[in-house]
C-alpha positions, -999 to +999 in steps of 0.1 A: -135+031-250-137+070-244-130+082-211-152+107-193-139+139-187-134+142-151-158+174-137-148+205-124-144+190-086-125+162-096-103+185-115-100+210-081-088+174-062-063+168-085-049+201-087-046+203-051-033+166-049-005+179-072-001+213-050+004+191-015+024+162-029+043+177-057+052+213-046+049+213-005+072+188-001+100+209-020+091+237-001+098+218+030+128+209+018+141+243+013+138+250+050+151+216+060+180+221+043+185+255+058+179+247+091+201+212+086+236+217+075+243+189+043+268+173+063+250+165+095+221+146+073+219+123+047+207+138+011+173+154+022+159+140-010+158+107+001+132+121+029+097+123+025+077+155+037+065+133+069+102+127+082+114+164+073+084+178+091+091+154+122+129+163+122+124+203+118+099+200+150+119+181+171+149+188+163+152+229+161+142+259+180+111+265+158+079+274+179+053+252+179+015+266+167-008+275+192-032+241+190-003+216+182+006+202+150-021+180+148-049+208+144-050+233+119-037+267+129-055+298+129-053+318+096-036+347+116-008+323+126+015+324+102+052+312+118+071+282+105+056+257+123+022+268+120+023+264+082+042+232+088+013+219+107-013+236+081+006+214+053+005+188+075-033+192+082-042+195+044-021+167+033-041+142+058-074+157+052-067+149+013-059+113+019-091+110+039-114+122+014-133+088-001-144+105-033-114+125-050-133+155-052-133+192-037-160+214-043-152+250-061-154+268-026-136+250-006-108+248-030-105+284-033-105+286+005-080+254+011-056+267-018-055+304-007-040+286+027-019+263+012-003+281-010+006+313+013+018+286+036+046+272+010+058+299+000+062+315+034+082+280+042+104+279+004+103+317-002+085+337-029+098+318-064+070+289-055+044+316-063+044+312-091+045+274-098+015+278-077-001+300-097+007+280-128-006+250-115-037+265-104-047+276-140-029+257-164-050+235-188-045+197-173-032+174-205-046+142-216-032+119-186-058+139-163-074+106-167-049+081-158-037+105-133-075+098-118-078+063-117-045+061-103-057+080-077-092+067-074-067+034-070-052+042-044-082+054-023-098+022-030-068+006-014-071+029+014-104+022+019-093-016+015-075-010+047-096+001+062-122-023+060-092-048+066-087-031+101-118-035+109-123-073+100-091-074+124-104-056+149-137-082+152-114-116+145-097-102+174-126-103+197-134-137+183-103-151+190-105-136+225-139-156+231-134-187+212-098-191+209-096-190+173-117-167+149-147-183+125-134-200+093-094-203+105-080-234+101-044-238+113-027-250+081+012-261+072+017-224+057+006-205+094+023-229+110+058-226+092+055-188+087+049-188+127+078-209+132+098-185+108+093-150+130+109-168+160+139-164+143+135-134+123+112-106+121+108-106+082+080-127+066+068-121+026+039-147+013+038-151-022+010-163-045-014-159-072-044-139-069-071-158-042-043-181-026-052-168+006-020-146+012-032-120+029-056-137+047-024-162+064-004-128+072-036-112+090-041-148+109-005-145+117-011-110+128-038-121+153-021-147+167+008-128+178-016-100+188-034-128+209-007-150+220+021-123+225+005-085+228+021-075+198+002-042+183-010-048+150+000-019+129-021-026+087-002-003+063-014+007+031+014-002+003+006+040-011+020+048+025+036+019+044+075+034+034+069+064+056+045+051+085+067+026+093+095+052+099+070+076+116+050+050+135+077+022+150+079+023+190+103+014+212+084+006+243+055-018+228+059-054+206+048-044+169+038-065+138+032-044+107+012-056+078+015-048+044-009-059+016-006-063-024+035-045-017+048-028-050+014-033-066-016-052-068-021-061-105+014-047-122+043-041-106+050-001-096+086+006-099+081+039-081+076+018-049+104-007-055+131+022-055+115+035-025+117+003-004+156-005-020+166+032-011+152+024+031+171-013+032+190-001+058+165+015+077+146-019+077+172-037+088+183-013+117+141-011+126+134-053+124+170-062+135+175-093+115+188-123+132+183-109+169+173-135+194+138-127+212+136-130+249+106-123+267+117-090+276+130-078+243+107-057+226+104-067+189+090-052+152+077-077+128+070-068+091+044-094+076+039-086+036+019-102+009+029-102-025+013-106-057+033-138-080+036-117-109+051-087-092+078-112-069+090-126-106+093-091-121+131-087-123+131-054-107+117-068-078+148-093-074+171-063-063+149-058-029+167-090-015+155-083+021+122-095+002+133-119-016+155-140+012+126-143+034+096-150+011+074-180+012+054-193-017+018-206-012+017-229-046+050-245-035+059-275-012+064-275+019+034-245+022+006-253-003-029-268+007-028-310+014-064-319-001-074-325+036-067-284+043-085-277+011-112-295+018-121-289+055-116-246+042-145-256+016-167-266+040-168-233+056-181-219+024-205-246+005-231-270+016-226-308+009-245-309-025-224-281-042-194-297-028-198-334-045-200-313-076-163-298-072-146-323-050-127-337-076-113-304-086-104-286-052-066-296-065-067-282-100-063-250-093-036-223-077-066-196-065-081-217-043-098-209-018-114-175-041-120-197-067-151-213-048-159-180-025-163-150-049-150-159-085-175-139-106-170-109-085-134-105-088-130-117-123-154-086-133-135-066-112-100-076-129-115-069-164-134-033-153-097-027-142-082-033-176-108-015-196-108+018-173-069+021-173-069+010-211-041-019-203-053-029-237-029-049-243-040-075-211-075-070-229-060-085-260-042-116-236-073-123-222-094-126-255-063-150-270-066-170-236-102-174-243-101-181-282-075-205-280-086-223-250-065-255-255-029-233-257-008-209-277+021-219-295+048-199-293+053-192-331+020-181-334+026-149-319+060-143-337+049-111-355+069-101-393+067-066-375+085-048-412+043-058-425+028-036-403+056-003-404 
């Protein structure tokens, strides 16, 4: 299937995608690591721009721009911490924008800034990769480079609409006592059970288990029961935010949807979350005992089957020692639970026609909510980001609908060289 070229505003989002993530963050680094000696810090490399741009405002002399660091400076300001706060301002605005695309003004405009900005902050030899970058021909991966980002804004936006289903099952639990459609199950109940003890919580499951559906309830309830902040991460971001946005005055339980990936597993993200293990540890203070004054971080986390199984998942064992799997005992639906959650979906006639298979399958309870829907979606996915070759696993699934054996795929691969 061709792809579309992407048009001339998609193009200006990428390049400046690639200006703020790629080459600002390495300008910033070249002042962090002026203004920090290596041996009071750890490798800056292991920081993300976020971190370095907290550290160098708090922790130096530097003078702050005139509106703060959360506007964006004047364009006669032009100190350190002005264009800090200017990278700063374009980075955000970026992740904000819902289509991935800049029109040609603008990006004239927004790059002039950004660019005079880094190389004011890394010196003068960043010009020119600027420049480069600005009028170079993109190569073929434009595309992939799209969806991927079109990807992640979708789970952005994901989030969003998550936060806000939170925001209104939290006023529904505050009038009723327990939001429409919960039902208290062995699973919410044993997770809850769990976080008394310690603050790390991973559900696992296929797709349509109901995993993050359990960590948001669980969310709720300590929101409800126990004041705790709810803090939803996306997975694009959640390494950073939880860094920048952990509190030591207020009770906290961070969510994090689909971690490491939502279809495949990104490896990317894996080193990431290995490299802060530490961190995590220091931040959610495994094994503490909670009193009623003790103010406590909770991480709640769902995660995809096939990305927990990938091997190089198995080396993030702060995952991996405190996960929970939804299609094993002591946490998967009774028939009872599956059957009072149907009736929140069907009426009585559609139900006698599916009662005797509410146990036959793992995705349960999507399987009898929005099937069709998702299923399109998961093939669209495959066919946009050519993953031809879970095109061609899907139509052998569907020819051979009674099973593969395994020496039928055994290919005599010299045939075909």
């Amino acid at each position: 299937m061709a792809s579309a070229l992407p048009s001339l505003e998609e193009e200006n989002y990428l390049r400046m995608s690639l200006l703020l993530t790629g080459i600002s963050p390495r300008a910033v680094r070249v002042l962090f690591d002026h203004e920090f000696a290596p041996e009071c810090v750890p490798d800056s490399k292991r920081f993300d721009v976020t971190l370095m741009i907290i550290l160098l405002r708090h922790l130096t002399s530097m003078t702050p721009p005139a509106g703060g660091y959360d506007r964006l400076p004047k364009y006669t300001e032009t100190t350190l911490g002005a264009d800090l706060a200017r990278i700063k301002f374009y980075r955000n605005r970026l992740a904000h924008l819902d289509d991935a695309k800049i029109d040609h003004e603008s990006f004239i405009a927004d790059w002039n800034d950004v660019t005079s900005a880094i190389c004011r902050v890394g010196g003068h030899l960043f010009q020119l990769e600027c420049d480069n970058l600005k009028n170079k021909t993109l190569d073929q991966t434009i595309h992939e480079i799209m969806l991927e980002i079109k990807s992640s804004k979708d789970e952005i936006r994901e989030l969003k609409q998550s936060l806000s289903s939170m925001k209104k099952d939290i006023e529904l639990s505050q009038q009723d006592g327990i939001p429409r459609n919960v039902r208290e199950t062995r699973a919410s109940e044993h997770v809850m059970s769990w976080l008394s003890k310690c603050n790390i919580a991973v559900v696992t499951g296929s797709s349509g288990t109901g995993k993050s559906f359990l960590i948001h309830h669980i969310a709720l309830e300590l929101h409800r029961h126990k004041c705790f902040d709810i803090i939803p991460l996306s997975f694009v971001t959640a390494p950073s935010d939880l860094i920048h946005y952990k509190s030591k005055i207020r009770n906290q339980v961070f969510v994090i949807d689909d971690i490491c990936g939502k279809r495949t597993i990104d490896v990317h993200f894996v080193n990431i979350w290995k490299d802060l293990t530490e961190k995590l540890k220091s931040v959610f203070q495994l094994n503490s005992v909670e009193s009623e004054e003790t103010i406590s971080a909770k991480l709640l986390i769902s995660c995809r089957l096939q990305v927990f199984n990938d091997s190089q998942f198995k080396c993030l064992k702060l995952f991996t020692e405190n996960a929970f799997g939804l299609q094993t005992e002591p946490l998967c639906l009774l028939p009872d639970e599956r059957l009072l959650m149907i009736k929140k979906y069907l009426t009585s006639e559609k139900i006698n026609h599916v009662i005797e298979h509410l146990c036959d399958f793992d995705f349960f309870p999507l399987l009898f909510t929005s099937p069709i829907e998702t299923i399109k979606e998961d093939i669209e996915y495959m066919i946009e980001s050519d993953k031809n070759y879970q095109l061609c696993a899907l139509i052998l699934c569907i020819l051979f609908e009674e099973g593969l054996k395994r020496n039928g795929l055994n290919v005599d691969r010299k045939r075909y060289q």
